[in-house]
N, C-alpha and C positions, 0 to 999 in steps of 0.2 A: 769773650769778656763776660764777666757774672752779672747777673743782672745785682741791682739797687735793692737792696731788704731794706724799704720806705717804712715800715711797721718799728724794724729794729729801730730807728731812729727816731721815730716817735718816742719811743716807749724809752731810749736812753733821755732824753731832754727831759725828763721830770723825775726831778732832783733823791725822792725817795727811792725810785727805781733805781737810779743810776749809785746811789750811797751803797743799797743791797747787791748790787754789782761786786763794787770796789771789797766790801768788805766781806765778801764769798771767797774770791780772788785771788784778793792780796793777804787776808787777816782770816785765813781757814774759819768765815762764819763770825767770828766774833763782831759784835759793834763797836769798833773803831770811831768809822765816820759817821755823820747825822744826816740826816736830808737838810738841816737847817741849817748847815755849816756851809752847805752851798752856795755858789751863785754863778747866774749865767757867762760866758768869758766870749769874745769874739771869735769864732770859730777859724776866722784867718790869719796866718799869723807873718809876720815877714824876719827874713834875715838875709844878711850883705857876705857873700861868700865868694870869694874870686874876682872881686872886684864889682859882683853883680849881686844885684836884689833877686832875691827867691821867695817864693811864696807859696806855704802849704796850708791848704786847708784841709779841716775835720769836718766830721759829722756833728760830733758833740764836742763841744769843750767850756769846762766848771773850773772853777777856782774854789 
């Protein structure tokens, strides 16, 4: 199993980093998104599939 890159996770949870991410990525570099467009989201999330609740979590997750 790989270990945990605790750094990376850091450094995604703060919203400027995480915009320059998105918008390298997804938008070849251009500014798209903002830092300030961000905001924190509950990193767990659930859903009812098969008659059963599932639950995944992230590392990061923005809205």
């Amino acid at each position: 199993m790989a270990e945990k890159d605790a750094s990376e996770k850091i450094l995604e949870s703060y919203n400027d980093v995480f915009s320059d991410i998105v918008n390298v990525l997804l938008f070849n570099g251009k500014q798209v998104l903002g830092a300030d467009e961000l905001e924190d989201q509950a990193p767990r999330t659930y859903y009812k599939a098969n008659g059963r609740l599932h639950e995944i979590e992230r590392d990061v997750a923005k809205r």
